[in-house]
C-alpha positions, -999 to +999 in steps of 0.1 A: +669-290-459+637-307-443+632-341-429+602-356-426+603-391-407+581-424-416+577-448-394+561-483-399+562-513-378+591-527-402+613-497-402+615-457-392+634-439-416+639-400-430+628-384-459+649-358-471+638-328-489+661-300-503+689-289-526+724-304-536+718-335-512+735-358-528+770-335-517+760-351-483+751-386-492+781-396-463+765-380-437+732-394-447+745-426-447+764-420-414+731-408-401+715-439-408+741-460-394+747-477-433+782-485-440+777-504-472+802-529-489+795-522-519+765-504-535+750-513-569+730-479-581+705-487-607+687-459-628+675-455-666+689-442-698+675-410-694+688-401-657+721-417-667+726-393-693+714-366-671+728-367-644+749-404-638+782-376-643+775-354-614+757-382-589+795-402-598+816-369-586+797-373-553+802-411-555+836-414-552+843-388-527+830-418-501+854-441-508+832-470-510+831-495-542+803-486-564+786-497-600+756-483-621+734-510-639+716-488-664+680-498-680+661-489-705+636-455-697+602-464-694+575-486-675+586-514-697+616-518-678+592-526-649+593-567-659+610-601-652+633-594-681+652-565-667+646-579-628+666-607-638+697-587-655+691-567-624+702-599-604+727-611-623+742-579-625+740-580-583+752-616-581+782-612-611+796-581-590+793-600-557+771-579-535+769-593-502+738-592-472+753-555-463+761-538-494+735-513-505+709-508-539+704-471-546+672-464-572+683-434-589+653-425-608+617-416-612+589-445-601+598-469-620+632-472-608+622-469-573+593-496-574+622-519-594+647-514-575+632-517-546+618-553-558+651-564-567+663-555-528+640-568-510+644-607-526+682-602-535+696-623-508+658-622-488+664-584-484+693-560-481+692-524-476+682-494-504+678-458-510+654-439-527+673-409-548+641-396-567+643-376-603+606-367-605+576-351-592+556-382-595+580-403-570+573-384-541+544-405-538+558-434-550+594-434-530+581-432-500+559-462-479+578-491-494+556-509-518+580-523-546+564-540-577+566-551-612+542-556-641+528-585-652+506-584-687+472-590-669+481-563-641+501-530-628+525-541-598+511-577-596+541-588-586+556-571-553+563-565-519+560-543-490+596-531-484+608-500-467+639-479-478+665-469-454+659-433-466+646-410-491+665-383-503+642-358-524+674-337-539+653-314-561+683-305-580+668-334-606+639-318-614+650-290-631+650-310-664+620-322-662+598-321-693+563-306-687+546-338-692+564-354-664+557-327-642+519-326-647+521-362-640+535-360-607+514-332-601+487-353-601+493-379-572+497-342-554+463-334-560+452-368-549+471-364-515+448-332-511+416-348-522+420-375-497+432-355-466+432-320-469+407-297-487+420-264-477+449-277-498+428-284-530+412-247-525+445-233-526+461-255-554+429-244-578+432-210-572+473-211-575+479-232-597+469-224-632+496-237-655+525-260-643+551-247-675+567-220-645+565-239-612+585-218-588+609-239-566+592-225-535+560-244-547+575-278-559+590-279-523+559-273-507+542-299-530+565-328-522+563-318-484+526-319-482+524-347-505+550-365-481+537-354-450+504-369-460+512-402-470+537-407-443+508-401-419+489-425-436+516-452-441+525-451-406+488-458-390+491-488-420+519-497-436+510-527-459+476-514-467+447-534-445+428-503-436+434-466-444+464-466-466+442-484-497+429-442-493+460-433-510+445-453-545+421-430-549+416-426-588+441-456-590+412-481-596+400-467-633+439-453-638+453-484-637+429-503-657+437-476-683+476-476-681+468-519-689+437-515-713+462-490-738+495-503-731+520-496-707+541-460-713+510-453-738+501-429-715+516-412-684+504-426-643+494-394-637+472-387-667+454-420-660+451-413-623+439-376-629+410-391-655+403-416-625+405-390-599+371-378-621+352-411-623+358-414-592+345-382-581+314-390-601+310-417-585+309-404-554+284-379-565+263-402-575+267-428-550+265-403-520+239-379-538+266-352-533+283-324-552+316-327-548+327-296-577+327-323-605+327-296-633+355-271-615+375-298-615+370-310-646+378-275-658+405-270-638+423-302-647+421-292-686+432-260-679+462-274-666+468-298-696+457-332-679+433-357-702+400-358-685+381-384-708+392-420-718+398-425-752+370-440-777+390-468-786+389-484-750+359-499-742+340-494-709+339-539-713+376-536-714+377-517-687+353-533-667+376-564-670+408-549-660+393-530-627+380-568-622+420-580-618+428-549-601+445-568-567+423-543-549+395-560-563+375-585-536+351-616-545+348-606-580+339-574-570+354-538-579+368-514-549+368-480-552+380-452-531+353-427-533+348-396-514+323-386-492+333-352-486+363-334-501+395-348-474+368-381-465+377-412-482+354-444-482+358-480-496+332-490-514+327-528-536+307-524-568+295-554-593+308-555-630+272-543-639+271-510-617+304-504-629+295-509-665+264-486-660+281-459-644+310-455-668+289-458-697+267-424-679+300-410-672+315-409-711+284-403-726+286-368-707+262-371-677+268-353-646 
């Protein structure tokens, strides 16, 4: 068991990494001085048929009155529909200011759940129980969203859990295309911070289909260890945590522009993760290993083009209502060097110009 801590101006709390951590979810609650009323644990279809037996064995050794509100699997459950059932759920089984919200699930769950505690009742208290890879990035540092049509996590807050318990006991099931798309926010952590990590991830890592549980824990520690640096020098992003949406400016445009679910986060981020290191290149006149990456990212199954029927207008348009975006203008996080990040605003036009070089196969 390792703990890493996070602490922001609203809130220090632990995140805990290991194996069979929900048999001391007590403790953990003792730890953190909770002592819950009630607590209403919302997760999907999937994880509930998973795993909603064995997380209830653990339940009820507390003693403390529980429920499950499941919703559908998916990012489509990331909307005002299923926030409101969320709140009536909350409100017909009577939680109170000090019972507790536990998202028991991938990203999704966490940024929804998370929503729905911090404006049930103007905030009460919620874990973070992840399921996949890809929520170690986004259970910890406390932004909470949902969708609207027009944008990924329009609509949100900034809202810390009281903890995050990374039992990696869930990921065993995970299917390989979940994996690959947590592993890329991993990457992203390196690219951003740490290059020595990049070298040893491409030289590793060549296939994700046999991931050895000594290397997802070291994965979700460095990931977590990153970003909990970074959210704790700037916890509701005004300076050096907008670093951590590198590749997130073209991804999200994507996951809008086809559809949300169409494809994964991490298969849009890890195609962004590519402009964006083209970009760089060709902003800073540097060579930042565009085409070992590139290869590197196919080899390990990850998309690394966006699809002819998307438009680079379409695009465009979506990175425009990106909430990153500034005057009209687009904001990338570019890189400099390999572990140096850099904020830079482009015009529609630029944008336009350079994605149209970058799909028609210029380096």
């Amino acid at each position: 068991m390792k703990e890493i801590k996070v602490q922001t101006t609203s809130r220090t709390y632990p995140v805990i990494i290991g194996k069979n951590l929900i048999s001391h979810l007590s403790n953990i609650l003792s730890n953190i001085e909770l002592a819950p009323t009630k607590m209403m644990v919302i997760t999907d279809e999937t994880v509930s048929t998973l795993f909603r037996d064995r997380f209830e064995r653990e339940l009820k050794t507390i003693g403390i009155d529980y429920f499950f509100h499941v919703v559908p699997s998916g990012e489509k459950s990331k909307s005002f529909e299923t926030y409101y059932e969320c709140m009536t759920a909350a409100l017909t089984n009577h939680l109170d200011r000090r019972s507790l919200m536990i998202a028991f699930g991938g990203g999704v769950i966490g940024d929804l759940t998370g929503f729905i505690a911090a404006t049930y009742m103007r905030g009460i208290p919620f874990l973070q129980i992840p399921t996949t890879l890809l929520a170690h990035d986004s259970a910890v540092g406390g932004k909470v969203a949902i969708n609207h049509p027009l944008g990924k996590n329009m609509i949100g807050a900034f809202y810390q859990p009281h903890a995050v318990i990374y039992d990696i006991q869930f990921l065993e099931t995970l299917p390989i295309d979940e994996i690959r798309s947590g592993f890329a926010e991993v990457v992203k952590h390196g690219l951003i911070k740490d290059p020595l990590f990049v070298d040893w991830l491409v030289q590793h890592v060549h296939h994700l289909q046999q991931l050895k549980e000594e290397q997802l824990l070291t994965f979700i520690e460095k990931g977590i260890t990153i970003k909990a640096e970074i959210v704790s020098e700037d916890e509701k992003e005004l300076g050096t945590r907008a670093f951590l949406n590198f590749g997130h400016t073209l991804g999200h445009a994507l996951e809008a522009a086809l559809g949300y679910g169409r494809i994964s986060h991490g298969d849009a981020v890890a195609i962004g993760m590519l402009f964006a290191l083209y970009v760089s290149n060709q902003t800073f006149g540097i060579d930042l290993g565009y085409e070992r990456m590139k290869e590197w990212f196919q080899k390990i199954g990850f998309p690394t083009s966006v699809h002819s029927s998307i438009s680079s207008e379409q695009l465009c348009e979506r990175m425009k209502n990106d909430k990153k975006s500034v005057n009209n203008e687009i904001r990338m996080v570019l890189l400099e060097n390999i572990g140096t990040p850099k904020l830079v605003n482009f015009d529609e036009k630029t944008i336009y110009s350079l994605l149209q070089q970058w799909r028609g196969g210029a380096i």
